[in-house]
C-alpha positions in Angstrom: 303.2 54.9 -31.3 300.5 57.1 -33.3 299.6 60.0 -31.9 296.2 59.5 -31.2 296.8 56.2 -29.3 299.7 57.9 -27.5 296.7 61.4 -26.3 294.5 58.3 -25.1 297.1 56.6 -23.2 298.1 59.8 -21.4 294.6 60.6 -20.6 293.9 57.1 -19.2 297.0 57.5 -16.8 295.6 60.8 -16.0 292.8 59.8 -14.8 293.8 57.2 -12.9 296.5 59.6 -10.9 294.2 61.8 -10.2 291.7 59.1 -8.7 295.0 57.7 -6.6 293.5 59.7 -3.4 290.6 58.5 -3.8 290.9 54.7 -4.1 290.9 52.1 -1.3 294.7 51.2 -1.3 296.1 49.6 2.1 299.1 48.7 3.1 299.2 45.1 4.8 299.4 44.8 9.0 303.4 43.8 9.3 304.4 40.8 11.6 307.6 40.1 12.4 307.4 36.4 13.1 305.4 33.4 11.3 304.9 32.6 15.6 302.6 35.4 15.2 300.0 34.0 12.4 297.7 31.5 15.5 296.9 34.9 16.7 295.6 36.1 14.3 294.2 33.0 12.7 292.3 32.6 16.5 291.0 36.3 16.1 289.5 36.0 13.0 287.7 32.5 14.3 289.9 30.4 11.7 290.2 27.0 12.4 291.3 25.4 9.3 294.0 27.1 6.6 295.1 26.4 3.5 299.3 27.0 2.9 300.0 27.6 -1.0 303.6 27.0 -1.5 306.0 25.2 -3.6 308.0 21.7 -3.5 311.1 24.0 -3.2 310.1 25.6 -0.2 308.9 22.2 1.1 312.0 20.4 0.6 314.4 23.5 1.9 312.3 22.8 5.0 311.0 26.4 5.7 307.8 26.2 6.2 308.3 23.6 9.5 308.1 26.2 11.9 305.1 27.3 10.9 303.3 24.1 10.9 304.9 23.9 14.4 302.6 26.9 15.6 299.6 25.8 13.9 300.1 22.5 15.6 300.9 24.2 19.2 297.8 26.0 18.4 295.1 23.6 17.5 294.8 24.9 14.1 294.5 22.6 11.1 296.0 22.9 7.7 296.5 21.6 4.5 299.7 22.2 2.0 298.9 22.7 -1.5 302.7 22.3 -2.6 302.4 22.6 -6.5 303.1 26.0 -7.4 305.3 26.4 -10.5 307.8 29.3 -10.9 304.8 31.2 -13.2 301.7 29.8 -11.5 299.4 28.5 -13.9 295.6 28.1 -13.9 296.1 25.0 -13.3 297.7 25.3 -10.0 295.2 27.8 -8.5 292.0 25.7 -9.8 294.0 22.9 -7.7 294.5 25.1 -5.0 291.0 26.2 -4.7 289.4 22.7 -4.8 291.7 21.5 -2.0 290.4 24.5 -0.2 286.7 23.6 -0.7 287.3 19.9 0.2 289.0 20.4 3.0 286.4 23.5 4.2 289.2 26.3 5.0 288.4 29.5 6.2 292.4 31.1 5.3 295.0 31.3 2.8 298.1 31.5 4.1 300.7 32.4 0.4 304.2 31.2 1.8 306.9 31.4 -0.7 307.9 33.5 -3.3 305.7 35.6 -5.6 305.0 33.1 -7.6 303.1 31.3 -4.0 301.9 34.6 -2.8 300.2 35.3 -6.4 298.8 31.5 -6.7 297.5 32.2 -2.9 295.9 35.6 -4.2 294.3 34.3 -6.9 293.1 31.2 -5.1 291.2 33.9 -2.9 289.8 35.1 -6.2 288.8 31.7 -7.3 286.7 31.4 -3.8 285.1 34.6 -3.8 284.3 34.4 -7.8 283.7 30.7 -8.3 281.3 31.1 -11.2 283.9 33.3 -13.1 286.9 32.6 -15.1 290.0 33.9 -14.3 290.2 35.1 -17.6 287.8 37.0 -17.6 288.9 38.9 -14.0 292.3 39.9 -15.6 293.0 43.5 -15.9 291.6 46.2 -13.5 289.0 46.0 -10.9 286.8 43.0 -11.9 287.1 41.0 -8.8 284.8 43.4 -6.3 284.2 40.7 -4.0 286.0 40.7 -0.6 288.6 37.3 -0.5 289.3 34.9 2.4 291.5 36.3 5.2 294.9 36.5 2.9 298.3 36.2 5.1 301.8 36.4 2.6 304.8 35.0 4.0 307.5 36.3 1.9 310.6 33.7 1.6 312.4 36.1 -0.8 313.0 39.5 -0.2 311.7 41.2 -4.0 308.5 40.8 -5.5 306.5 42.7 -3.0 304.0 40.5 -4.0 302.9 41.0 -0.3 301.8 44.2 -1.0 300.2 44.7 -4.0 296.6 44.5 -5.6 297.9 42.3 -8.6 297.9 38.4 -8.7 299.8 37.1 -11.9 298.6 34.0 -13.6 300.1 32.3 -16.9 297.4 30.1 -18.9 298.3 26.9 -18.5 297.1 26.4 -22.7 298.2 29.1 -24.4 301.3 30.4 -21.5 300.1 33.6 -22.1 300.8 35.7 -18.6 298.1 37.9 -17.4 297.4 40.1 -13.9 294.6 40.1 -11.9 294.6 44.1 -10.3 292.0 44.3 -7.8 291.8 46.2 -4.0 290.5 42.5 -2.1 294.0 41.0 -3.2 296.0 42.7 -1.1 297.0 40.7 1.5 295.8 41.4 5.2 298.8 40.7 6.8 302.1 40.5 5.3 305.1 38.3 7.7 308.3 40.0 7.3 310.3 37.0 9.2 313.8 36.9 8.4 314.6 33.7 9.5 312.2 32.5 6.4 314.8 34.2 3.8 317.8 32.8 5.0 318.4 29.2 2.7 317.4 31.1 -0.1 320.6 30.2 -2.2 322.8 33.3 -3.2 322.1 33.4 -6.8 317.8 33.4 -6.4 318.7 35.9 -3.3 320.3 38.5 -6.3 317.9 37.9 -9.4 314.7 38.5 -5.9 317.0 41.6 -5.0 317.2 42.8 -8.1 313.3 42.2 -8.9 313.0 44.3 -5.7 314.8 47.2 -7.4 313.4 47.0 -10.2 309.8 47.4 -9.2 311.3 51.0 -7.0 312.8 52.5 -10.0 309.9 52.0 -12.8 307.6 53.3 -9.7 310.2 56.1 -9.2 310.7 57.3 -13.0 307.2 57.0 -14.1 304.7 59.7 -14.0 301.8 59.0 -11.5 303.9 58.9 -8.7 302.7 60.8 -5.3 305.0 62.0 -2.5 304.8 58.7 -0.5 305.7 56.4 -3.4 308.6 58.2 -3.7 309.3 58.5 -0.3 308.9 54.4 -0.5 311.2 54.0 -3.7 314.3 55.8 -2.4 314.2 54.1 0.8 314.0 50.8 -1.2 316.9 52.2 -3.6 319.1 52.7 0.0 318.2 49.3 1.4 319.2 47.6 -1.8 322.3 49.0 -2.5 323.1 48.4 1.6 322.2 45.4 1.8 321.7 43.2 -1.1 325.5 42.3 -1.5 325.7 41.6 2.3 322.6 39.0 2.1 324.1 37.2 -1.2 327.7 37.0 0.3 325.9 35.4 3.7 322.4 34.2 3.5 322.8 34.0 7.8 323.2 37.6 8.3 319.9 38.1 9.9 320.3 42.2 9.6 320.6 42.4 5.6 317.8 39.8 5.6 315.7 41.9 7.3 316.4 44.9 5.6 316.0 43.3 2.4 312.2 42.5 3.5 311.9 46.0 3.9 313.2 47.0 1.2 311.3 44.2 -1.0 307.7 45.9 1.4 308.6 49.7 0.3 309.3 48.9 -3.5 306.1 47.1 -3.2 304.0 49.9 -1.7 305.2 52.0 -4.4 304.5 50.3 -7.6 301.0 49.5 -6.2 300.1 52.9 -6.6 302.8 54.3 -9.1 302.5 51.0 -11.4 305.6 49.7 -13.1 306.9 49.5 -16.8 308.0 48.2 -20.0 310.7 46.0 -18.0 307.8 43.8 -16.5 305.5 44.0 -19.4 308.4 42.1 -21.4 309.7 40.0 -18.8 306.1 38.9 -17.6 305.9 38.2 -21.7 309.2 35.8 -21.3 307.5 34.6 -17.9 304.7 33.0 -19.7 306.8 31.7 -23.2 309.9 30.2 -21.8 309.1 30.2 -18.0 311.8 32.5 -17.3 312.2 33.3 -13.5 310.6 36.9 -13.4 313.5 38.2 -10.8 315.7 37.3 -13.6 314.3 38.6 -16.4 313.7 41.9 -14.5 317.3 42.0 -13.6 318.5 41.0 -17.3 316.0 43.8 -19.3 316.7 46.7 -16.2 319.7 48.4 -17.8 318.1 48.6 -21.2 315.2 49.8 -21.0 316.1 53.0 -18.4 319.0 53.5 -21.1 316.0 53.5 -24.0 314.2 56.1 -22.0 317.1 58.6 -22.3 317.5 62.2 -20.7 313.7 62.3 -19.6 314.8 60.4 -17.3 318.4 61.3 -16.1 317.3 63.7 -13.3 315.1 60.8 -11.8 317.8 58.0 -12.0 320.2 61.0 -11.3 318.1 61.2 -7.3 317.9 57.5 -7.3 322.2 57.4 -7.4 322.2 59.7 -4.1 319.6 57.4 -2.7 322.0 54.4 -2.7 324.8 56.7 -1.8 326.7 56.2 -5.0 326.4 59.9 -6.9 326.9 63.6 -5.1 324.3 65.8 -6.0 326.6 68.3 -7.2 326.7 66.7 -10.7 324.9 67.2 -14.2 321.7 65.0 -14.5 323.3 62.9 -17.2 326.4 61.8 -15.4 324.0 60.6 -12.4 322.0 58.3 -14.6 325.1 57.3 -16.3 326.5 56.5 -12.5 323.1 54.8 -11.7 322.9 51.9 -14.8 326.3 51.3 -14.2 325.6 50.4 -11.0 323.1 48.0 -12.1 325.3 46.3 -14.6 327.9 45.8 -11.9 325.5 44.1 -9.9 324.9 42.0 -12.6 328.3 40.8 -12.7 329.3 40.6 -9.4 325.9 38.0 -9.1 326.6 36.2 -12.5 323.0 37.7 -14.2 324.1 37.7 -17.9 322.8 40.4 -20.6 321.1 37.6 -22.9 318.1 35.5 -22.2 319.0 32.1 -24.3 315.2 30.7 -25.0 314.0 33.4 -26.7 313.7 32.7 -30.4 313.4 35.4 -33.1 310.1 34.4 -34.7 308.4 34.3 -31.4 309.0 38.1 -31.1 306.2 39.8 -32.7 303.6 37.4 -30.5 305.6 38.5 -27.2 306.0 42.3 -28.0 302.0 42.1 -28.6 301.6 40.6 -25.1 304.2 43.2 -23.6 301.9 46.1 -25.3 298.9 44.8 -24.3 300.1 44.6 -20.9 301.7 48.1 -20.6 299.4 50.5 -22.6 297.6 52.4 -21.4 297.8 50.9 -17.7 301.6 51.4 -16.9 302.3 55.4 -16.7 305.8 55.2 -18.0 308.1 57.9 -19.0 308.2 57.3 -23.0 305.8 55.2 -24.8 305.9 52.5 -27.1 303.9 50.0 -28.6 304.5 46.6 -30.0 306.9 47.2 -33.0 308.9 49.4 -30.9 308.9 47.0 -28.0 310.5 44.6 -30.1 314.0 45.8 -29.7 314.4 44.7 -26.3 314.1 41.0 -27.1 316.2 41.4 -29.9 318.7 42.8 -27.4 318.4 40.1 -25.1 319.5 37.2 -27.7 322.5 35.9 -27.7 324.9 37.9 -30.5 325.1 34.6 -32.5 321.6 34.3 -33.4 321.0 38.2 -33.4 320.5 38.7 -37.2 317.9 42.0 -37.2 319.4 44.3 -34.2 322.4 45.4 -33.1 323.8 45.2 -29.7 322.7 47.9 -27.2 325.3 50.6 -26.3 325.3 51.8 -22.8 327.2 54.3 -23.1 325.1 56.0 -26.1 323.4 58.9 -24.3 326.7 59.6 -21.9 328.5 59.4 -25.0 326.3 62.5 -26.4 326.2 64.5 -23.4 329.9 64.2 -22.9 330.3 65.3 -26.6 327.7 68.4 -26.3 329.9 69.1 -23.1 333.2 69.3 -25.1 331.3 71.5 -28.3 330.0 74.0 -25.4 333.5 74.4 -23.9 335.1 74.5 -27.1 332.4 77.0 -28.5 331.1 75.2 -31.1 327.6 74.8 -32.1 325.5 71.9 -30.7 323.1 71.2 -34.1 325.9 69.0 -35.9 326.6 66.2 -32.8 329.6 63.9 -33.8 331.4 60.9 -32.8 333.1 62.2 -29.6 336.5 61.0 -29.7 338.0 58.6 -27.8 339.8 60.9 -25.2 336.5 62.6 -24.8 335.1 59.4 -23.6 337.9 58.7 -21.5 337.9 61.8 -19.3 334.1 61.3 -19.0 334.9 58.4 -17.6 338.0 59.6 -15.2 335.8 62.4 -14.0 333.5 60.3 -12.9 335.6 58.1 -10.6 336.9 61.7 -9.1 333.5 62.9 -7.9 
């Protein structure tokens, strides 16, 4: 990135850290059970809603007991049920005529993020009726205040729940976009377990995973404050605690729960802290191929904290004794090293490959452009990069066949080098002419590690 561009993203994020204190964030009112939405529906004087949602959700049958209190309650409702895995325009100008018609007073989001965003940028759509969504993406456009906004989460990851961002692909040209406003944060968020638990394994992983991803790029990048780190490492524990439990046995009401949690602090702390270059490109592969973003997040996740290198290490370094699997007692380096290994062996254990098959090589350039435009200057992360250098990661993520222009990614690179710096130091040899470390080098790297 030039220099110039890089001094003017810098001082953007600068500015915007500093004005953290200052701006109206909230964290949603928690209820623990969808039986708890007629209350507050009655408070507020609402006596018709509107429930965006999928036909997933619909035919999995978990949104019955919530009809079953509106009922018990006297409250009408209408189901808008046609929210697509990357809700479109489309879908929330749908959405938002329903609601009109049918003269609702609340928007009740129930689903995944991709429900709880439609939901949020329905509200958008009421409250701004004469402007395009278009022209509301980006920061702080919206101003007005939405309908009262209840999220039932039915996956435990995006945190959509909790953040000021509604993301929205255009249904003609797919290209993804967010919506970053104070009114979109939901009023309420339902943390009710019992919702999570037909989630199928596999979508409960890539959601867990999405979950983690959106605590570490709040926790490495540099406009965090004490209490979104406080909120990342206690997402970081949950995850690691829990996630394999809640995959292995979708009725274990306890990991569900936790998960929720989990899914709430990592939210909470990329709404302040912002994310990184591993949503800019997914959200990019969101809006080309439709790519579930979970997935994507999970998929990119290892390569981009390796890209970042040792800036980083000490970060990813505290976020290994978060999730209890480094000591502190250990160089920076071996931490970090500990921590994306972690995250590839999640990967396997769920079946999350390393490739992304849609993606097609001339279509990169368009995508990297979207990821930059996304990223910079908004997203404070630890190195920057623009468009060209964004590139690499898609060429990662194709499958080796019809990689022609990149080589794979090495995980091992910067472990490799610190190991090798280690071995020059003990030997007494200079460090300004790194080589190759040999293969025994590696090796006892790698048999230290599995003795701390």
């Amino acid at each position: 990135m030039h220099p110039v561009r890089k001094m003017y993203c810098r001082t953007f994020q600068s500015v915007l850290k500093f004005s953290i204190p200052f701006l109206p964030y909230r964290n949603p009112k928690i209820i623990g059970s969808v039986k708890g939405i007629p209350d507050i529906l009655k408070k507020k004087k609402c006596r018709s809603v509107l429930i965006v949602t999928d036909k997933g959700i619909v035919s999995l049958g978990l949104i019955q007991r919530l009809k079953k209190v509106l009922r018990e309650n006297h409250i009408s409702y209408v189901i808008y049920d046609k929210t697509v895995a990357n809700p479109t325009t489309t879908n929330v100008y749908e959405a938002a005529a329903l609601y009109q018609s049918r003269h609702c007073s609340a928007i009740i989001g129930f689903g995944g993020g991709s429900s709880i965003d439609c939901a949020k940028a329905v509200g958008v759509k009421i409250a701004r009726p004469n402007k395009s969504l278009a022209k509301m993406k980006g920061i702080l456009k919206v101003h007005k205040k939405l309908p009262l906004l209840i999220a039932v989460p039915t996956t435990a990851g995006t945190g959509s729940e909790t953040t000021i961002a509604a993301v929205i692909t255009d249904a003609e040209t797919r290209h993804k976009y967010a919506i970053n406003d104070f009114p979109l944060i939901p009023k309420y968020a339902v943390l009710d377990p019992k919702v999570t638990c037909s989630l199928p394994p596999f979508i409960t992983a890539c959601t867990g995973m999405d979950a983690l991803t959106h605590a570490v790029e709040a926790y490495i990048g540099n406009s965090t404050t004490p209490g979104t780190r406080k909120n990342a490492l206690m997402a970081v524990s949950l995850i690691f605690k829990n996630l394999d439990a809640a995959v292995k046995d979708g009725n274990n009401l306890e990991a569900r729960r936790n998960m929720l949690k989990a899914s709430y602090y990592a939210g909470c702390a990329f709404t302040k802290s912002y994310v990184g270059y591993v949503h800019a490109v997914a959200h990019s592969l969101g809006g080309a191929y439709n790519v579930p973003h979970g997935y994507a997040n999970a998929v990119l996740l290892p390569y981009v904290l390796d890209s970042y290198g040792e800036c980083i290490h000490k970060k990813l370094h505290q976020l290994a004794i978060a999730a209890g699997i480094a000591k502190k007692d250990i160089p920076h380096y071996k931490g970090a090293r500990i921590f994306i290994y972690a995250i590839q062996a999640m990967k396997k254990r769920y079946g999350i490959s390393n490739t992304i098959e849609e993606i097609r090589e001339e279509d990169i350039p368009r995508l990297s452009h979207y990821a930059d435009k996304e990223a910079n200057p908004l997203y404070p992360v630890p190195v920057l990069m623009n468009a060209q250098e964004l590139e690499k990661f898609y060429y990662m993520l194709m499958p080796k066949k019809r990689r022609e222009t990149e080589p794979a990614m090495d995980f091992q690179a910067y472990a490799r080098k610190e190991a090798q710096r280690a071995a020059e130091k003990a030997a007494g040899k200079s460090k300004s002419k790194p080589a190759v470390p040999s293969e025994e080098i590696i090796m006892e790297e790698q048999n230290e590690e599995k003795t701390d």
